[in-house]
N, C-alpha and C positions, 0 to 999 in steps of 0.2 A: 251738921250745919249745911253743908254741900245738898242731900236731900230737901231741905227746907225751901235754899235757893233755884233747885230746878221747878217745885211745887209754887214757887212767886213767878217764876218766868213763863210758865206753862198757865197758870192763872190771867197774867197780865197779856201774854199773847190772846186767851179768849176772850177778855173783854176790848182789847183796842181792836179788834180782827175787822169789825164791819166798819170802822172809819175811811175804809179805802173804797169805796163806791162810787163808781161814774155813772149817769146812762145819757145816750145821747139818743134824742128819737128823730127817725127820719121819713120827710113826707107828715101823713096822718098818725104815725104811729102803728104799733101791732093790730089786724083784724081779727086773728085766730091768738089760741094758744100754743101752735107750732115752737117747740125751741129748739134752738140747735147749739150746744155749748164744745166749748175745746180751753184746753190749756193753754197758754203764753208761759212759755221760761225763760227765766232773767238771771244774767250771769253777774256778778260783784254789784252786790247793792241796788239791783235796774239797772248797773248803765248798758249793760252788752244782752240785746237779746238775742235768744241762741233758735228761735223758730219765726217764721211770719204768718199772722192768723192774719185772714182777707176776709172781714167781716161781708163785702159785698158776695163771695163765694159764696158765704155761711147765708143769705140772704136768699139765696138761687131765684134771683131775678124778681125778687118781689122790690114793688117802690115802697111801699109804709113800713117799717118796722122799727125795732127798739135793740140798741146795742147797749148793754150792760157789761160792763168791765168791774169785777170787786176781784178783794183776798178773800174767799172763804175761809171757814174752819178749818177744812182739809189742806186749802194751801197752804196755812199758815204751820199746820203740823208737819208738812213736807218741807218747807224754809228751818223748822226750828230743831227739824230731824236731820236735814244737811244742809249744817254749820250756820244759821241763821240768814243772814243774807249774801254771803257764798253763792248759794244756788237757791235762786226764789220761783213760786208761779204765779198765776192769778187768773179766773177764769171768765173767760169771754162767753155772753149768751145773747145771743141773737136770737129774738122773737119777730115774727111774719106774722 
């Protein structure tokens, strides 16, 4: 029984996974295909985050570009790998 329910929670994490999608575009939006991504980690549930990604850094002085924040696949196996929402990430892509 125990094997069935981790095969339903590892199912349901791949399909709810891309529900968590932001993109904020700033200026014109992306010119090129330039990306630049990094991790955000979040301690108990999102409340406490334990890094500060500075999307204008990740931008390196450009005005138009596209900040995309989602859970990947991969985050989602790193949340369900330690302790589910315990320790979560989510990954920031900045395109110029």
């Amino acid at each position: 029984m125990k094997p069935l329910m981790s095969v339903f929670f590892l199912v349901t994490v791949v399909f709810f996974i891309g529900c968590a999608t932001h993109v904020h575009t700033v200026g014109d939006g992306p010119t090129s295909n330039k990306e630049v991504q990094t991790k955000q980690w979040y301690l108990i549930y999102g409340l406490y985050p334990l890094n500060d990604v500075d999307t204008q850094k990740m931008a390196d002085g450009a005005e138009s570009y596209e900040i995309k924040t989602q859970t990947t696949f991969m985050d989602g196996l790193i949340s369900a790998f330690l302790g589910g929402n315990l320790l979560s990430a989510r990954t920031v892509t900045v395109t110029k």
